[in-house]
PDB file as gemmi writes it, atoms N, CA and C in Angstrom:
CRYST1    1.000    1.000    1.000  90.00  90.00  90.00 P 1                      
ATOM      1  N   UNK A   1    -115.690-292.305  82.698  1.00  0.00           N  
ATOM      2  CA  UNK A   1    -116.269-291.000  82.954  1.00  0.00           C  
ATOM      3  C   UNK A   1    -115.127-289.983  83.102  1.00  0.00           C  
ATOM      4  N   UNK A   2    -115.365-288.898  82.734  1.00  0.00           N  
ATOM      5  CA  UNK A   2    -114.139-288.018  82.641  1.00  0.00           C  
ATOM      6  C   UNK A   2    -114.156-286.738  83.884  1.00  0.00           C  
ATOM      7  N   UNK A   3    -113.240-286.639  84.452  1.00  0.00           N  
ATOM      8  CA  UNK A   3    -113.273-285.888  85.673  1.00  0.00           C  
ATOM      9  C   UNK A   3    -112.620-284.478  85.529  1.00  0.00           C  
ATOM     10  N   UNK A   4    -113.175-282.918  85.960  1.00  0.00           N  
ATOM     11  CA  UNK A   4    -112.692-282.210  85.494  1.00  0.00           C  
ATOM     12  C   UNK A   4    -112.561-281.521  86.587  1.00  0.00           C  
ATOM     13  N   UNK A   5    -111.437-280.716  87.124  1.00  0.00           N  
ATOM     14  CA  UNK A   5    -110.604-280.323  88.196  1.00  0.00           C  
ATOM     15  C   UNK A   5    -110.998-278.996  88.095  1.00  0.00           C  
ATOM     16  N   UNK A   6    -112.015-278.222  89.151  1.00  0.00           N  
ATOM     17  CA  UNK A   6    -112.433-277.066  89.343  1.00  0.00           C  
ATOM     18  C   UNK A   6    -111.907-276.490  90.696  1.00  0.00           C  
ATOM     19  N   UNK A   7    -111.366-275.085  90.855  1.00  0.00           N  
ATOM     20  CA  UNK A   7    -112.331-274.318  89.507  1.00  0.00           C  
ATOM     21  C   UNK A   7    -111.503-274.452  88.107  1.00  0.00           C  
ATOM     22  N   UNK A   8    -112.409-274.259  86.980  1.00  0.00           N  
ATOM     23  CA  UNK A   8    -111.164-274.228  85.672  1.00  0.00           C  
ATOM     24  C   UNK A   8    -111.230-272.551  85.584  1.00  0.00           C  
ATOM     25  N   UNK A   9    -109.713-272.277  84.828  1.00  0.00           N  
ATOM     26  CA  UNK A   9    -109.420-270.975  84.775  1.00  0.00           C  
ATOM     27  C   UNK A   9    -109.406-271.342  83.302  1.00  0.00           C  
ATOM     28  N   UNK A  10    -109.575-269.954  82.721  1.00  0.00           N  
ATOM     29  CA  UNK A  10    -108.725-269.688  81.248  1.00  0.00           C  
ATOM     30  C   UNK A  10    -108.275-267.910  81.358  1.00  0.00           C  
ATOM     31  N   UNK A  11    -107.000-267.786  80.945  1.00  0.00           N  
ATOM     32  CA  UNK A  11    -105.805-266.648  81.250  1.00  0.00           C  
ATOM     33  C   UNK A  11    -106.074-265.913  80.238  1.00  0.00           C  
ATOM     34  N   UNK A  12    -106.326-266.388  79.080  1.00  0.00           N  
ATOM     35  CA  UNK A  12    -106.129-266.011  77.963  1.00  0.00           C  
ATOM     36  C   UNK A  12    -107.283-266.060  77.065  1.00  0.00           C  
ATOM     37  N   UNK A  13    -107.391-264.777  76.664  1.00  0.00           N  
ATOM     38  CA  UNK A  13    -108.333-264.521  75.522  1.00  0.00           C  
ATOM     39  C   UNK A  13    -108.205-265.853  74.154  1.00  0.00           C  
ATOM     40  N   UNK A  14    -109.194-266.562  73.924  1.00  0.00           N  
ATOM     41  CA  UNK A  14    -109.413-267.687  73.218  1.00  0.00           C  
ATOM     42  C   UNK A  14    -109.682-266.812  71.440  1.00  0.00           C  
ATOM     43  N   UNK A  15    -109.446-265.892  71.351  1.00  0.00           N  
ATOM     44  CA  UNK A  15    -109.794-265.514  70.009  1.00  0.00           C  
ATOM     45  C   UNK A  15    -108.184-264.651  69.838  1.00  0.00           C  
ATOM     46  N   UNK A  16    -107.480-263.801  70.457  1.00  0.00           N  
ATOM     47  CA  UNK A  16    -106.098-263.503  70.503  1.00  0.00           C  
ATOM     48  C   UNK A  16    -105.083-263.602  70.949  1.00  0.00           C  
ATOM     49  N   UNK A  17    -105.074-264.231  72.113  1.00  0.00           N  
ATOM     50  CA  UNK A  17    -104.223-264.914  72.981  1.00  0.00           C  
ATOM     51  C   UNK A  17    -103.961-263.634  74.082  1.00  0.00           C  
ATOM     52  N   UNK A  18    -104.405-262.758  74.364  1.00  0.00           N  
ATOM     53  CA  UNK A  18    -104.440-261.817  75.371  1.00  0.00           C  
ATOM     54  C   UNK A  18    -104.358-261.875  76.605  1.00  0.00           C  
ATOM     55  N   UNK A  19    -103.980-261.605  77.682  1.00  0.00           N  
ATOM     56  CA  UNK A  19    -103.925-262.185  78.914  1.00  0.00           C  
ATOM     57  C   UNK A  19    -105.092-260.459  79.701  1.00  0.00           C  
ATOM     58  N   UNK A  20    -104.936-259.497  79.010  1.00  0.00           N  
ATOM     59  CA  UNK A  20    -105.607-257.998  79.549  1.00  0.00           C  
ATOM     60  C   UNK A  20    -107.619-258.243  79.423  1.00  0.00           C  
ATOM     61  N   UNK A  21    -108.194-257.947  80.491  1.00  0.00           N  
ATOM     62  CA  UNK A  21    -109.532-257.987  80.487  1.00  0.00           C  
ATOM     63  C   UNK A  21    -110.054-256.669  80.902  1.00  0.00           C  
ATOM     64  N   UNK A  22    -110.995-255.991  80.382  1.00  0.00           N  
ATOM     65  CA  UNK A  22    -111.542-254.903  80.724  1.00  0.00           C  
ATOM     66  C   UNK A  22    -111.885-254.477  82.305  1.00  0.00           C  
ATOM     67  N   UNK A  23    -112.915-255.154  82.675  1.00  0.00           N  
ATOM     68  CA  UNK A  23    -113.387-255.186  84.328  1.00  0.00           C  
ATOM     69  C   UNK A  23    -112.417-255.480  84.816  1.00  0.00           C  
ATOM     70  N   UNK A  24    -111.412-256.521  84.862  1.00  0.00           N  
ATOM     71  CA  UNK A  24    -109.889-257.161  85.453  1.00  0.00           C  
ATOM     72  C   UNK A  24    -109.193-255.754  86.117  1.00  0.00           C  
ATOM     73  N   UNK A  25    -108.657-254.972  84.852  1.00  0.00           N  
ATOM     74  CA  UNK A  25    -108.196-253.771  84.685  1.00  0.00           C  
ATOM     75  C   UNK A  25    -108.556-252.657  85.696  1.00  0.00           C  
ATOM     76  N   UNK A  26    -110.153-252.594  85.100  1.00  0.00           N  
ATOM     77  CA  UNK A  26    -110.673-251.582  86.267  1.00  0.00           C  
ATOM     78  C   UNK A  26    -111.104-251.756  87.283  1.00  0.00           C  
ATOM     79  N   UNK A  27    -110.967-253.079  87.779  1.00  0.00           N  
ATOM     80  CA  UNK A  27    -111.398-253.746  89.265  1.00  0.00           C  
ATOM     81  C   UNK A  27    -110.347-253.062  90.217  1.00  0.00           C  
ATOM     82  N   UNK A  28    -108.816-253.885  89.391  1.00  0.00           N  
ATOM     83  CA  UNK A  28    -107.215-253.726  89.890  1.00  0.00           C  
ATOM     84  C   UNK A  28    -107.517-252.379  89.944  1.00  0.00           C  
ATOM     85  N   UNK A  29    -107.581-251.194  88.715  1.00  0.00           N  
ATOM     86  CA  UNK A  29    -107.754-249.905  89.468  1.00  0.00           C  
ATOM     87  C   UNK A  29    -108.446-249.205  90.567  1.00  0.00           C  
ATOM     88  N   UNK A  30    -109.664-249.427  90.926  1.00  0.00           N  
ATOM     89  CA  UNK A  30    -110.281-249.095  92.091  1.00  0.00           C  
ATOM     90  C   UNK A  30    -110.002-249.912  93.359  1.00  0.00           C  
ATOM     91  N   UNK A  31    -108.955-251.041  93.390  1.00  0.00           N  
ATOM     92  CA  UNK A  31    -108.396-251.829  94.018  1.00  0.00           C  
ATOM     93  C   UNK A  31    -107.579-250.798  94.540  1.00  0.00           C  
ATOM     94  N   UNK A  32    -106.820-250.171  93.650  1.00  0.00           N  
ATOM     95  CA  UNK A  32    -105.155-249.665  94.135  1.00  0.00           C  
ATOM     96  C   UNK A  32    -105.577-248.297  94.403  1.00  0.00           C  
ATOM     97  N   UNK A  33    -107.139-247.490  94.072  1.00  0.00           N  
ATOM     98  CA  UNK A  33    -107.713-246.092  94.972  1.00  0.00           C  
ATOM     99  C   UNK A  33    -107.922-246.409  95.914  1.00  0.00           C  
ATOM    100  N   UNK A  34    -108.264-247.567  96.511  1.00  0.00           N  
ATOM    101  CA  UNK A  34    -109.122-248.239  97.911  1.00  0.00           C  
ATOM    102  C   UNK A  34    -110.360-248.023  97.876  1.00  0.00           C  
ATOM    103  N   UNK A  35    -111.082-247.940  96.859  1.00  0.00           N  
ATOM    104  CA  UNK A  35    -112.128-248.181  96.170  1.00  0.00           C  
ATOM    105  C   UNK A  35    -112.801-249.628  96.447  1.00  0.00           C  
ATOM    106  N   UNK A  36    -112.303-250.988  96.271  1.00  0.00           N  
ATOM    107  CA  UNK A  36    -112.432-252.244  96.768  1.00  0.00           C  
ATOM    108  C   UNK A  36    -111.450-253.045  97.213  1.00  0.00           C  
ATOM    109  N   UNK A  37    -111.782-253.955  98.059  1.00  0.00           N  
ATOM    110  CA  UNK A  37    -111.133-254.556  98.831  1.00  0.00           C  
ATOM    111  C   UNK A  37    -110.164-255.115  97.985  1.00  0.00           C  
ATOM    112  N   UNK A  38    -108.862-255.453  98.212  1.00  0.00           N  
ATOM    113  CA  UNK A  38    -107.812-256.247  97.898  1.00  0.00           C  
ATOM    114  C   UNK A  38    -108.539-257.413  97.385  1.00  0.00           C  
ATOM    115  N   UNK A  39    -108.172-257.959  96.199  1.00  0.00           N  
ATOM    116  CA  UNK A  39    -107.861-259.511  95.671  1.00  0.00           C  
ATOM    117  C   UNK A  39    -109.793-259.760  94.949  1.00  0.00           C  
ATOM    118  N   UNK A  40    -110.503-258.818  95.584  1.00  0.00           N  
ATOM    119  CA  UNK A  40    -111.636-258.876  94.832  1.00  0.00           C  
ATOM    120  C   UNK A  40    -111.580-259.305  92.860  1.00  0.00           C  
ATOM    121  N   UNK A  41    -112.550-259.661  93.110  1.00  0.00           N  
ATOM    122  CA  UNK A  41    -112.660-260.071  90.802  1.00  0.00           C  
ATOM    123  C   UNK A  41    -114.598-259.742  90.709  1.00  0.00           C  
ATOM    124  N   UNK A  42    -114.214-259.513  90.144  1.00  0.00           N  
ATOM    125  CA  UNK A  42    -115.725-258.682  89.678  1.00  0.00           C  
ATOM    126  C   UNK A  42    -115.859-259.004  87.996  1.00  0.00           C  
ATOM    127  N   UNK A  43    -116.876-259.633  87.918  1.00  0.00           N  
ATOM    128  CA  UNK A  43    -117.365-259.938  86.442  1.00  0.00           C  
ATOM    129  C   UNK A  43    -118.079-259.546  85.197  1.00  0.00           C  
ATOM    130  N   UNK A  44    -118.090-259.050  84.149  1.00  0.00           N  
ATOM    131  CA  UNK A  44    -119.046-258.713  83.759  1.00  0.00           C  
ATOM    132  C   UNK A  44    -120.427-259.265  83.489  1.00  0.00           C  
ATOM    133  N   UNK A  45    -120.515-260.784  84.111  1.00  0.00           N  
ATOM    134  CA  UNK A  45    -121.054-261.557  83.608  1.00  0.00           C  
ATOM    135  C   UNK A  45    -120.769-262.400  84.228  1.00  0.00           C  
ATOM    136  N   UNK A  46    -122.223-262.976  85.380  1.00  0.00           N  
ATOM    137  CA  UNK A  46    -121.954-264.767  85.460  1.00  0.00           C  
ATOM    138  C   UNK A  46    -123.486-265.146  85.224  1.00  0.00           C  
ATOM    139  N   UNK A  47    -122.601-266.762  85.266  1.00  0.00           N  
ATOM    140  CA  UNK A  47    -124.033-267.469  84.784  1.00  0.00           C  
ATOM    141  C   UNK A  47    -124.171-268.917  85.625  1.00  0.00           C  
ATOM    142  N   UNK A  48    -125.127-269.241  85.650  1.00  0.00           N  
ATOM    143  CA  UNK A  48    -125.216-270.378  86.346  1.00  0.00           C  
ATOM    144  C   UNK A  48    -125.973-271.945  85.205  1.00  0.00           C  
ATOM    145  N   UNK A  49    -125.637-272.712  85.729  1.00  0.00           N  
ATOM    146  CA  UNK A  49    -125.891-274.309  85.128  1.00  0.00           C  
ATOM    147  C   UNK A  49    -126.365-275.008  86.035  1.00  0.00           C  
ATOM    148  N   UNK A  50    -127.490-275.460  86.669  1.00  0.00           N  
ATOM    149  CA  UNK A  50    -128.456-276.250  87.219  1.00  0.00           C  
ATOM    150  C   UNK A  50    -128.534-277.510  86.948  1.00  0.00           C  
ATOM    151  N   UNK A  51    -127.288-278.389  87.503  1.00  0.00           N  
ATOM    152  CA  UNK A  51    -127.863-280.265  86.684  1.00  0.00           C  
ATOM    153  C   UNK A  51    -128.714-280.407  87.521  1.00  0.00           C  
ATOM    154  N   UNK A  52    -129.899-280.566  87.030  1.00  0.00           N  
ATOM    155  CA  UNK A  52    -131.026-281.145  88.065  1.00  0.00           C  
ATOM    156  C   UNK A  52    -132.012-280.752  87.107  1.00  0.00           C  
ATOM    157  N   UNK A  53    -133.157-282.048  87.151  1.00  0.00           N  
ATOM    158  CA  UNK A  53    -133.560-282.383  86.195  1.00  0.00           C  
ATOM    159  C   UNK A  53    -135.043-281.512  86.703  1.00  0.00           C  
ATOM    160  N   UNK A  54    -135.298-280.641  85.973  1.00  0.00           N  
ATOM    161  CA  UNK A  54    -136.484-279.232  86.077  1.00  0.00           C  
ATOM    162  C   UNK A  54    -138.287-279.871  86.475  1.00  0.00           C  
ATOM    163  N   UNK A  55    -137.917-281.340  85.279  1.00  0.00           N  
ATOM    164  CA  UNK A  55    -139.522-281.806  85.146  1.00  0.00           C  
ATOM    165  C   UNK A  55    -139.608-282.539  86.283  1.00  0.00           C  
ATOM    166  N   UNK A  56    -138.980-282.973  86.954  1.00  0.00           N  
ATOM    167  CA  UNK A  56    -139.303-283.770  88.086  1.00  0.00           C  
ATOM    168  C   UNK A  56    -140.103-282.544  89.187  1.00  0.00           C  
ATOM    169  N   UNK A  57    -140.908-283.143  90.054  1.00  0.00           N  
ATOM    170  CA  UNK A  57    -141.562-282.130  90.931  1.00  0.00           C  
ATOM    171  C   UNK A  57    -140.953-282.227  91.726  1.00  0.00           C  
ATOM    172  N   UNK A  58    -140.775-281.354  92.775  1.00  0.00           N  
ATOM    173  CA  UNK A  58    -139.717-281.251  93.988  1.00  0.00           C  
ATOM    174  C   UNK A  58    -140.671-281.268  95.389  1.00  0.00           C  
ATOM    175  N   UNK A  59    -140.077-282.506  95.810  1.00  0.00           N  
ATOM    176  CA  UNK A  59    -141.261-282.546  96.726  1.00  0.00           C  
ATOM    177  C   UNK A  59    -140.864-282.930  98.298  1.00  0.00           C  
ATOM    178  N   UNK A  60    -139.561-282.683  98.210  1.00  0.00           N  
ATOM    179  CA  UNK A  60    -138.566-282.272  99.512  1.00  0.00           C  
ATOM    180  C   UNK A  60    -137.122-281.756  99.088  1.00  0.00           C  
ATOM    181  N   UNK A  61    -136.427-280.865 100.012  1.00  0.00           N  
ATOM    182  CA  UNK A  61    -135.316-280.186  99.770  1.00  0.00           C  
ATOM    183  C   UNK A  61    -134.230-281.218  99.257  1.00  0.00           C  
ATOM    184  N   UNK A  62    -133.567-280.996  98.294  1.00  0.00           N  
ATOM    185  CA  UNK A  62    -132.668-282.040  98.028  1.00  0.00           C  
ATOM    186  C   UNK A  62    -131.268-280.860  97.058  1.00  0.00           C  
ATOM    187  N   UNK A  63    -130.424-281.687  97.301  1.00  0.00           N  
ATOM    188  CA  UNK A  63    -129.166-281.144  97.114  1.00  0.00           C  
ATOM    189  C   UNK A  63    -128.791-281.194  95.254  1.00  0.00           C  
ATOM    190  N   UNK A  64    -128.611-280.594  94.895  1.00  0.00           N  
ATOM    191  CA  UNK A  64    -127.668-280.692  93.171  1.00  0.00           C  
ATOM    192  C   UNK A  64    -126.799-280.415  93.058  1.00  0.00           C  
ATOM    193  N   UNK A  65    -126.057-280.157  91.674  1.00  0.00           N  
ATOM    194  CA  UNK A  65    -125.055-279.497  91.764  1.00  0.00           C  
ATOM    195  C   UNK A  65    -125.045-278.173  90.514  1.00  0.00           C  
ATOM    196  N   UNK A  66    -124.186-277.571  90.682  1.00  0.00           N  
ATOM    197  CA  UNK A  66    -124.771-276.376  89.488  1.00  0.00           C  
ATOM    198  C   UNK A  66    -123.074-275.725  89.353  1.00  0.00           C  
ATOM    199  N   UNK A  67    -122.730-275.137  88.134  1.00  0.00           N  
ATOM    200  CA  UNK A  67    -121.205-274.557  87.433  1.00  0.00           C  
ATOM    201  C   UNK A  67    -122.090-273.234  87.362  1.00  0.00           C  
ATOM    202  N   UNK A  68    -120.842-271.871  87.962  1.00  0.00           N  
ATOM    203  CA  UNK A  68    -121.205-270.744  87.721  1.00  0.00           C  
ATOM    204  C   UNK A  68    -120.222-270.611  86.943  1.00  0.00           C  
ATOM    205  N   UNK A  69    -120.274-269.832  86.233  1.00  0.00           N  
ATOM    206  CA  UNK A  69    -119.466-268.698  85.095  1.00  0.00           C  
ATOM    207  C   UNK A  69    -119.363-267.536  85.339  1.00  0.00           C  
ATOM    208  N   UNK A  70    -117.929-267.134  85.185  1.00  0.00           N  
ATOM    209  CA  UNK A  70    -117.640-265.381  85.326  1.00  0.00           C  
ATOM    210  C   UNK A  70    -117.199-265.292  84.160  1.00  0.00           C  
ATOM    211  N   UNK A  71    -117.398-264.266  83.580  1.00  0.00           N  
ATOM    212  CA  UNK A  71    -117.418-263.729  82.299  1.00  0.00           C  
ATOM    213  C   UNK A  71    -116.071-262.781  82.421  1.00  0.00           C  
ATOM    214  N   UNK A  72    -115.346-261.908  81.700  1.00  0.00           N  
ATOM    215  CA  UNK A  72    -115.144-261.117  81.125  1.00  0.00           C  
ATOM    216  C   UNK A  72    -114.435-260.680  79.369  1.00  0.00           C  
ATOM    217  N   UNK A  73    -114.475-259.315  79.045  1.00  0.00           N  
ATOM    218  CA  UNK A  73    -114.368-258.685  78.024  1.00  0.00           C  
ATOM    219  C   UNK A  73    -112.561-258.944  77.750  1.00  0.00           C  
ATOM    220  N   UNK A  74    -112.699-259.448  76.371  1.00  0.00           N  
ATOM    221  CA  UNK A  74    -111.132-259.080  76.493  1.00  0.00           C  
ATOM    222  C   UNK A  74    -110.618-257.545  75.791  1.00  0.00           C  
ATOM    223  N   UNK A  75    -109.373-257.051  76.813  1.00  0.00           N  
ATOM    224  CA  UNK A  75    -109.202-255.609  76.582  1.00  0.00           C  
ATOM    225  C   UNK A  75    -108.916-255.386  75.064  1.00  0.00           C  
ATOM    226  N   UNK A  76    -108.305-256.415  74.729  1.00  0.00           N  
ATOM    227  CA  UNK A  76    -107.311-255.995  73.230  1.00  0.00           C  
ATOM    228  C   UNK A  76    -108.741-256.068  71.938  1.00  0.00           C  
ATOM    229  N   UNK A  77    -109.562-257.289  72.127  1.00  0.00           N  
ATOM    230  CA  UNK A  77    -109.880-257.491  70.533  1.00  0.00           C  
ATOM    231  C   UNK A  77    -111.438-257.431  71.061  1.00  0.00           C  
ATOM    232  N   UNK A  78    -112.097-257.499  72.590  1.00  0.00           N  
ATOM    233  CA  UNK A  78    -113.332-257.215  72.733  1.00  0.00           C  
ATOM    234  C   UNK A  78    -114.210-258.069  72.697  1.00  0.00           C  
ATOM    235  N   UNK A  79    -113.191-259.468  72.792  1.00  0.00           N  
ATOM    236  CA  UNK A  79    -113.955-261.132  72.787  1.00  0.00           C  
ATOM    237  C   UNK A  79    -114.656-261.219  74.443  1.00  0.00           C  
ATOM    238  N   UNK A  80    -115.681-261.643  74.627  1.00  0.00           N  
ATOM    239  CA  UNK A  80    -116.467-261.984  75.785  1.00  0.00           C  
ATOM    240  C   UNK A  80    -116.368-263.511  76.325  1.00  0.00           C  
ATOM    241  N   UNK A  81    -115.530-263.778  77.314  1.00  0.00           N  
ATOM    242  CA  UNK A  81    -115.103-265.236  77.138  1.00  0.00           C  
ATOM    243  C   UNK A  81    -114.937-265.500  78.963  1.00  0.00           C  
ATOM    244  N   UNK A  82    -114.883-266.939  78.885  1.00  0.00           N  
ATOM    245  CA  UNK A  82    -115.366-267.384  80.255  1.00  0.00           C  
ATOM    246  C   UNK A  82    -114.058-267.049  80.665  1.00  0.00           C  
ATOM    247  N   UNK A  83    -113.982-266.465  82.106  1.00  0.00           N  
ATOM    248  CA  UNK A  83    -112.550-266.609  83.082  1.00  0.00           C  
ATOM    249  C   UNK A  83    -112.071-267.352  83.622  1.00  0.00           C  
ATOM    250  N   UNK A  84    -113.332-267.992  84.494  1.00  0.00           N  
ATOM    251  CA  UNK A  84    -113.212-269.549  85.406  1.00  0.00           C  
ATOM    252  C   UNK A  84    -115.013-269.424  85.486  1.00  0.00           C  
ATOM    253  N   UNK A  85    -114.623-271.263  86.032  1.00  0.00           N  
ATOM    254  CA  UNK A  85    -115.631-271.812  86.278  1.00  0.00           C  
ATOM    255  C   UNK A  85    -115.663-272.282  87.200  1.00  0.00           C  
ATOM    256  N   UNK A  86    -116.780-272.335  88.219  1.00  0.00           N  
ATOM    257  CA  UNK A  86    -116.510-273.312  89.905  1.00  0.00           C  
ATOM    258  C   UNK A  86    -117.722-274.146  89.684  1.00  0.00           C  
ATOM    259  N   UNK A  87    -117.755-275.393  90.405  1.00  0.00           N  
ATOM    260  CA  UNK A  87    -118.671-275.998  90.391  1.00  0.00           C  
ATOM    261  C   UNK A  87    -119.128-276.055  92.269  1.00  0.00           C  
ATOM    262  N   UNK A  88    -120.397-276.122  92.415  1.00  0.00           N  
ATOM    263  CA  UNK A  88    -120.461-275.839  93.147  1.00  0.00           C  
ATOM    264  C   UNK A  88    -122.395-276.100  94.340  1.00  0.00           C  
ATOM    265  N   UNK A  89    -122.388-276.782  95.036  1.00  0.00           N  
ATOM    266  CA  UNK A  89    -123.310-277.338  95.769  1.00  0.00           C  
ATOM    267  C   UNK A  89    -124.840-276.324  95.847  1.00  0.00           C  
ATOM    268  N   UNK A  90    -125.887-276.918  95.525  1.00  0.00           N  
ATOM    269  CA  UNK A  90    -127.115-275.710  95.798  1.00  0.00           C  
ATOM    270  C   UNK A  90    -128.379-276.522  96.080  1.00  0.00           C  
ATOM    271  N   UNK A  91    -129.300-276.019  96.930  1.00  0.00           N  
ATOM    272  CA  UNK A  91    -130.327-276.935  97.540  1.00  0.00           C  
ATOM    273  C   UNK A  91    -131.786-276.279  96.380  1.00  0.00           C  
ATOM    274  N   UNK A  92    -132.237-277.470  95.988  1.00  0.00           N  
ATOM    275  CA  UNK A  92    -133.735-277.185  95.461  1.00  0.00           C  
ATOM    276  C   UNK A  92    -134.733-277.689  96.467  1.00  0.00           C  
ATOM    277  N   UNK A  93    -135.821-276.619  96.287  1.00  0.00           N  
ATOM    278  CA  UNK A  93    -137.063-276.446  97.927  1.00  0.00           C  
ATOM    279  C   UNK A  93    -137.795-276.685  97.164  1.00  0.00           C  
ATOM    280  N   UNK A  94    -139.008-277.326  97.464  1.00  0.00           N  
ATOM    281  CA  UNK A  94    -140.425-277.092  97.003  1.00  0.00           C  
ATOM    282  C   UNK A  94    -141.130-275.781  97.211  1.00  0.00           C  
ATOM    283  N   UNK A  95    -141.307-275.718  95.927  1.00  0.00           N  
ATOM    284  CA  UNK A  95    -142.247-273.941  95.836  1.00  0.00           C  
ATOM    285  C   UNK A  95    -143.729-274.324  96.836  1.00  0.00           C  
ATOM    286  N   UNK A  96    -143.992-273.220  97.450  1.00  0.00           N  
ATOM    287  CA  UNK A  96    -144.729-273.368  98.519  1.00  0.00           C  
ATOM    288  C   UNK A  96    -146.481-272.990  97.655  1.00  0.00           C  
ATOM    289  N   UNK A  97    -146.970-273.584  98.158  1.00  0.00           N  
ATOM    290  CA  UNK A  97    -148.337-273.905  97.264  1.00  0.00           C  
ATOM    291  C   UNK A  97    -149.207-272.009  98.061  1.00  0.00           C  
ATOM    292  N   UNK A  98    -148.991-271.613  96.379  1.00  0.00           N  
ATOM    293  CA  UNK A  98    -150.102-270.286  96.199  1.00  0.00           C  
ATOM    294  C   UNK A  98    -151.358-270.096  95.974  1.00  0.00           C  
ATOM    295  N   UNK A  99    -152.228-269.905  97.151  1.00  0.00           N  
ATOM    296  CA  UNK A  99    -153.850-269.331  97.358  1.00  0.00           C  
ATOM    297  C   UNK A  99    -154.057-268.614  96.161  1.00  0.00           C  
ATOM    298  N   UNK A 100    -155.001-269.170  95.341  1.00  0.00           N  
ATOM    299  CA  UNK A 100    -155.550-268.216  94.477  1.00  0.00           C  
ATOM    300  C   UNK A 100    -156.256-267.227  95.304  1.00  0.00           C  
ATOM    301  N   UNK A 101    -155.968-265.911  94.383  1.00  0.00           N  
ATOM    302  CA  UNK A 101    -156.705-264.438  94.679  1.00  0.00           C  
ATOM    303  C   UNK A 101    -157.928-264.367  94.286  1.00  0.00           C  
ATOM    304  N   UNK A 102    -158.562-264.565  95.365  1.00  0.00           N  
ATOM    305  CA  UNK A 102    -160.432-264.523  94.610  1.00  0.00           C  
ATOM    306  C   UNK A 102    -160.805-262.997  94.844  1.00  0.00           C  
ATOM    307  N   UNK A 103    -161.288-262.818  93.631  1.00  0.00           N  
ATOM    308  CA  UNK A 103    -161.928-261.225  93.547  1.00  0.00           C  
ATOM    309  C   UNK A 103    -163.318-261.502  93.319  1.00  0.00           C  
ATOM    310  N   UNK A 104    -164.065-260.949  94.069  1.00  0.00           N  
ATOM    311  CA  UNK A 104    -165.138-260.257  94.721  1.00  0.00           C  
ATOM    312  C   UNK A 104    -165.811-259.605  93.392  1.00  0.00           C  
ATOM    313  N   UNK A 105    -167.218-259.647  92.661  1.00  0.00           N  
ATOM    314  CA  UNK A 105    -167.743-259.109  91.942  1.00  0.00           C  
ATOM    315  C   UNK A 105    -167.892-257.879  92.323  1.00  0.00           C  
ATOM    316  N   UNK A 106    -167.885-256.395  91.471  1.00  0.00           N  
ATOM    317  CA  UNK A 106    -168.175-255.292  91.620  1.00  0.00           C  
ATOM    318  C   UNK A 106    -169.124-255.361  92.734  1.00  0.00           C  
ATOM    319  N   UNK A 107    -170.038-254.244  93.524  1.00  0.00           N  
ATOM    320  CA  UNK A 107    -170.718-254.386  94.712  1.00  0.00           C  
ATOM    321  C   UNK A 107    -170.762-255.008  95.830  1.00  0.00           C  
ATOM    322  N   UNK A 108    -169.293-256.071  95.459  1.00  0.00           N  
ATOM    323  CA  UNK A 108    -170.002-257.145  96.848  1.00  0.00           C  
ATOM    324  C   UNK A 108    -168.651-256.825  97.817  1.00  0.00           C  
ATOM    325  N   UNK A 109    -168.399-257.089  98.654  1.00  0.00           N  
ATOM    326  CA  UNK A 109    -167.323-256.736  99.442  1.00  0.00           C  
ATOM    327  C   UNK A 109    -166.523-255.556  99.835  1.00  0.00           C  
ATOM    328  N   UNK A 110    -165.257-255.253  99.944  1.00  0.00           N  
ATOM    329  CA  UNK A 110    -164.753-253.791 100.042  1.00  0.00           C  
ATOM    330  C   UNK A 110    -164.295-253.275  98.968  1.00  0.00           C  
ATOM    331  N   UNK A 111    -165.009-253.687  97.764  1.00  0.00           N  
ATOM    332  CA  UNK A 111    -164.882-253.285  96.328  1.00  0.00           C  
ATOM    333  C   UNK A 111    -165.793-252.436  95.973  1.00  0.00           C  
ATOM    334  N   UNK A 112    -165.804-250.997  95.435  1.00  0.00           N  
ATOM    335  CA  UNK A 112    -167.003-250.159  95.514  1.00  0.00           C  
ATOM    336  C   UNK A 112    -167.604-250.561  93.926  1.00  0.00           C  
ATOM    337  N   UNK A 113    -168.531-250.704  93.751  1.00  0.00           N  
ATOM    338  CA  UNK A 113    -169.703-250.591  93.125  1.00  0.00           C  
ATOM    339  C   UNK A 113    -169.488-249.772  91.666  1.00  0.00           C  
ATOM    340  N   UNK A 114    -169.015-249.719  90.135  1.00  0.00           N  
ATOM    341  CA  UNK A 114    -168.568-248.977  89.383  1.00  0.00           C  
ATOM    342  C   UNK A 114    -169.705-248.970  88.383  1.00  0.00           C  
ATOM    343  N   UNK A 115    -171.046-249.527  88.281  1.00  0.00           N  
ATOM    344  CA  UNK A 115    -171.788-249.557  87.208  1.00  0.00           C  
ATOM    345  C   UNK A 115    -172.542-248.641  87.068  1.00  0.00           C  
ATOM    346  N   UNK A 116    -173.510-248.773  86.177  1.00  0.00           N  
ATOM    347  CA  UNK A 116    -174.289-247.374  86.144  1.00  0.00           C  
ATOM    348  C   UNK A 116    -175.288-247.340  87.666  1.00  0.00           C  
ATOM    349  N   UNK A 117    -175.432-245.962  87.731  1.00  0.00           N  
ATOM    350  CA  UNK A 117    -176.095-245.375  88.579  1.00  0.00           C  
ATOM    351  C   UNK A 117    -177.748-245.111  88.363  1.00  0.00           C  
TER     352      UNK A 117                                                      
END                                                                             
């Protein structure tokens, strides 16, 4: 089985070899107005990966595991490519069982009456 050491980074734009990212850029700039906090990274883009198998019914809280993705733009050629990846612990709940909405025929209840007169 092959083991992969997170978080993974990639530095470099995979289509030009670029190390400059758009958001990167203008993060660091509103970084250095005091705009945001020091050392912040802001993404254009994350995504998440859920191993845990959907069709099974969930029928007590139980633990998985799930990889987020941060995205960004690269500055030079405009490639959209992963930055890092973390892997990272998340609990699935059982969805809590929803009362159907029973509606009341025209006239009957605190529903007023719309038919002919």
């Amino acid at each position: 089985m092959e083991e992969l050491k997170y978080p993974l980074t990639f530095t470099q734009c995979p289509n030009c070899g670029s190390k400059h990212c758009i958001v990167e850029i203008e993060t660091n700039n509103e970084i250095e107005k005091g705009n945001l906090t020091p050392g912040m990274k802001i993404p254009i883009l994350m995504t998440e990966s859920h191993l845990i198998d959907k069709r099974q019914p969930i029928k007590e809280a139980r633990k998985f595991t799930a990889l987020v993705g941060y995205y960004d733009i690269c500055a030079d050629c405009g490639t959209l490519y992963c930055r890092q990846i973390d892997k990272v612990e998340g609990t699935a709940t059982p969805k809590p069982r929803i009362q159907p909405k029973i509606i009341p025929p025209h006239g009957f209840g605190n529903i007023p009456f719309m038919g002919r007169g």
